[in-house]
N, C-alpha and C positions, 0 to 999 in steps of 0.2 A: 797190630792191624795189618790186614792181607794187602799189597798194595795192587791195585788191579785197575791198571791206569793204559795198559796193552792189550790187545787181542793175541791169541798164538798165532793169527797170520800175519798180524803187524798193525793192522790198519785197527785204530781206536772207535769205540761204536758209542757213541751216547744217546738215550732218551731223553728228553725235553719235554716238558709242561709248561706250558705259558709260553711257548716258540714266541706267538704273536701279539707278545703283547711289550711297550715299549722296552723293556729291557732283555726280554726274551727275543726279538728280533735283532736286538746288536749280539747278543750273545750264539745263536744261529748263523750268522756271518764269521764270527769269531772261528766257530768250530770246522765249517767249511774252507775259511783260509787257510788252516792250519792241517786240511785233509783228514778230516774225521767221516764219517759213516753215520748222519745224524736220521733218528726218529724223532719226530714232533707230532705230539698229540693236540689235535682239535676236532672240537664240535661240530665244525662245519669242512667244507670237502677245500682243498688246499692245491694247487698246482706243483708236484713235484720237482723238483731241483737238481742238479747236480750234486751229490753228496746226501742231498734230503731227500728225505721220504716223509708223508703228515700221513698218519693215521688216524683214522673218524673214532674219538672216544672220551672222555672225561674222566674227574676221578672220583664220580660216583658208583663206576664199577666194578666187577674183578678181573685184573690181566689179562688178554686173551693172546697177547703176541708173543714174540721172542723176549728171552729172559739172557741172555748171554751179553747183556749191556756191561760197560768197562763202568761208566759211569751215568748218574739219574742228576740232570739237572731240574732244580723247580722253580722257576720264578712267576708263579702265581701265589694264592695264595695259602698261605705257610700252614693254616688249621687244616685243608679239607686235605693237601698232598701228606701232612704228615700222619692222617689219620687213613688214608690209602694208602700210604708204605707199609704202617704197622701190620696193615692185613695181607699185604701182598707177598708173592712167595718170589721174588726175581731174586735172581742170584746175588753174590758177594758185589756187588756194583759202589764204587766211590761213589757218596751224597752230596750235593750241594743247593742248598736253598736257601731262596732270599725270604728274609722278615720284614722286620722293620723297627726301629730305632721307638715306636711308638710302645713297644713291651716296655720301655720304661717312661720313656714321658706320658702315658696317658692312662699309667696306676693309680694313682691319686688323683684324677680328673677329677672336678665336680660333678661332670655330666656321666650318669651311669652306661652311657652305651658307647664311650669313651674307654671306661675303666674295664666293661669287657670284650671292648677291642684286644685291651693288654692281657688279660687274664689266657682267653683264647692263646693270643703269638706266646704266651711263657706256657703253658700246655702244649701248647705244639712242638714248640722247642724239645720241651722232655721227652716227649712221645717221640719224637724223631733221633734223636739219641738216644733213648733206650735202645728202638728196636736195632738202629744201626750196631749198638755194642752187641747183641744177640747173636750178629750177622756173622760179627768181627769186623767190621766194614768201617771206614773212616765217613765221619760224616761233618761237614763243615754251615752253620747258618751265618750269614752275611746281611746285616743292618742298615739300610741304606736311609738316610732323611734328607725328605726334603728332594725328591728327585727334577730331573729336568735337562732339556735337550733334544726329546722325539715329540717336543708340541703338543702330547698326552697328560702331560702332569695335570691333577686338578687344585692345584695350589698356584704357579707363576705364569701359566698359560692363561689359565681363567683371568687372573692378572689384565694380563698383557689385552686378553678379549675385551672384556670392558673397558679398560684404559683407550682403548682402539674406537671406539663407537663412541663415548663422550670428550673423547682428546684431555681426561681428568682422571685420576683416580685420588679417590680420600682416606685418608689414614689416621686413624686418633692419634693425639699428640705421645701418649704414651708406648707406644709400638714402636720401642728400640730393642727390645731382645734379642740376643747374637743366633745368626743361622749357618748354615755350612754346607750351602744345594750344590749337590754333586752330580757329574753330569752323566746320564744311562752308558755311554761307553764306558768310562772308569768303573762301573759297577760288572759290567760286562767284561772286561780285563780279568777282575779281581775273580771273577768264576772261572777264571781260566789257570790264574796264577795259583789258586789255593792249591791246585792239583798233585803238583809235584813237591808239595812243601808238608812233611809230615809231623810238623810242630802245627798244623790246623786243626789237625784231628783230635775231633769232639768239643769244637770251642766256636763261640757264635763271637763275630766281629761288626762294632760299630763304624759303618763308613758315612762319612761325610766327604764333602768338598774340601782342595787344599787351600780356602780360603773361609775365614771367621770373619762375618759382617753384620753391621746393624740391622735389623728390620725393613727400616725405612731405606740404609743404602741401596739393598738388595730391592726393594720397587722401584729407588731412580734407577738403577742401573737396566731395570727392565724396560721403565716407559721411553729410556733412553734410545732401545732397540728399537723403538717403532717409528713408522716414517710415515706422517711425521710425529718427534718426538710426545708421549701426553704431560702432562704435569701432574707434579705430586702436591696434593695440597693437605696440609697436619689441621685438623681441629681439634678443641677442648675432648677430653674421652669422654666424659658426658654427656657432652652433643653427639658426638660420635654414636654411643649406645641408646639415645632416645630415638635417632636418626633409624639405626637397625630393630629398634622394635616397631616404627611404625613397617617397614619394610616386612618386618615377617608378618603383620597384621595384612597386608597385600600379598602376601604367598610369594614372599622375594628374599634373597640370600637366606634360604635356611642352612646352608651350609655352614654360614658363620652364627655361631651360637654364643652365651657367654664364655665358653669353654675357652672356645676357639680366640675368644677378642682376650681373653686374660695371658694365653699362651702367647701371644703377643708380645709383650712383654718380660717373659722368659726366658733365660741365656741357652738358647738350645744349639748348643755345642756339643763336641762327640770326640772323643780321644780315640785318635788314629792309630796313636803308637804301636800297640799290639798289630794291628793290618800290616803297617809299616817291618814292621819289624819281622812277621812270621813269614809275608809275600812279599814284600816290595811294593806294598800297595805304593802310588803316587798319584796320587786325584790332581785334576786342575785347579786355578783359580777361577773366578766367577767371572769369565766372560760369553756375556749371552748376548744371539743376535736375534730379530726375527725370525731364521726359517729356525733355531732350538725351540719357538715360542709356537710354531705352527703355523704363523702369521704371513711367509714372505710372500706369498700369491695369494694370500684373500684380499678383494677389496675392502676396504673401507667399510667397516657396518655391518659386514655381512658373517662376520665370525663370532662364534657363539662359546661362553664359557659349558 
């Protein structure tokens, strides 16, 4: 693999996709502190920066800019970037793009647009390694579950939003399966760290947080963050799911389906070692406050999942 991590003038030049979105924003900072030359593509018009430049454009179309990029970050999403790489003619550029931990946990869903959620991220996966090997080019996919930290997440923020407007939140009694929310900086690191480590190349890594916690811990710990604190309250899972059908029969949490309430209950944990071992990944443990939640200047009531 060609390593092309330098410009010949010295100064490193990356394109970004997804600049603005929570982990592409910590990652943007990343690459400015470090005196990079960054391009970020978006759809809407962007204030340029110091080191940054945003270009108006998606990846629904063909390259029109400079191709002399060191490296292509993607932390959107992994199907439509890896299916615009395939096409696109940019030079030998280091790959790095985020997935998602759901290529395996949500193969075997019950729910079919679950199962090709997965289908999709393991296609993409291939599709973007193939063409990287064509290039010669290293190319690295990073699995992140369960994110959280830039108050974006739609899993511990929504959380935290609700829990906030009724000072409650309810959890069936059975919703102990282990989780491992890792926070958008450490995921933002790890795109930085894969760089210079050439045991990444052509391997997709599961990141999680450096802490394994119950279900339910991981809600107290959140409603903990809120001031004032909400309560966690466990009911029978039966009630729980008769509770949520009348709810989607009023057009409310369709987010949570059976899928979602069974997952629940599943040890969704993720072997770092490999991270650990190829970059030095080192995630934090779970400590979340309000402003990770989005929450620290809303009032009361007025925050919305």
């Amino acid at each position: 693999m060609e390593d092309s991590t330098r410009t010949n003038e010295g100064q490193r030049k990356a394109l970004v996709f997804g600049g603005s979105g929570q982990i592409g924003e910590r990652l943007l900072d990343n690459l400015r502190r470090a005196g990079w030359q960054v391009s970020a593509v978006s759809r809407t018009a962007r204030p340029a920066r110091p080191g940054l430049e945003w270009i108006g454009g998606d990846l629904s179309g063909h390259w029109q800019g400079a191709r002399d990029f060191d490296v292509v970050f993607s932390c959107g999403p992994l199907d439509h970037f890896a299916r615009w790489y395939a096409a696109s003619d940019l030079g030998p550029a280091r790959v790095v793009a985020f997935g998602s931990t759901s290529v395996d946990v949500k193969q075997d869903s019950a729910d079919l647009a679950e199962r090709d959620v997965a289908r999709r991220l393991r296609e993409a996966e291939a599709t973007l390694f193939a063409a990287a090997q064509a290039r010669g080019v290293a190319a690295t996919v990073l699995r992140p579950t369960l994110v959280y930290g830039a108050g974006r997440d739609k899993t511990l923020s929504v959380i935290a939003a609700m829990a906030r407007r009724s000072g409650v939140f309810v959890l069936p009694a059975s919703a102990n399966g282990l989780r491992q929310p890792v926070h958008v900086q450490d995921l933002a690191d790890a795109a930085m760290q894969v760089l210079e480590q050439p045991a990444t190349a052509g391997q997709a890594y599961a990141l999680g947080g450096g802490e394994v916690l119950g279900y339910g811990e991981m809600v107290r710990r959140v409603l903990a963050a809120l001031q004032p604190p909400a309560r966690l309250l466990r009911i029978p899972t039966p009630l729980f799911a008769l509770a949520l059908r009348v709810a989607h029969a009023f057009g409310r949490l369709r987010g949570m389906n059976a899928a979602a309430l069974a997952r629940m209950q599943e040890p969704l944990a993720f072997d770092t070692a490999p991270a650990r071992r190829d970059f030095g990944y080192a995630p934090r443990p779970f400590m979340v406050d309000a402003a990770m939640l989005g929450l620290a200047d809303a009032p009361a009531g007025e925050a919305s999942p």
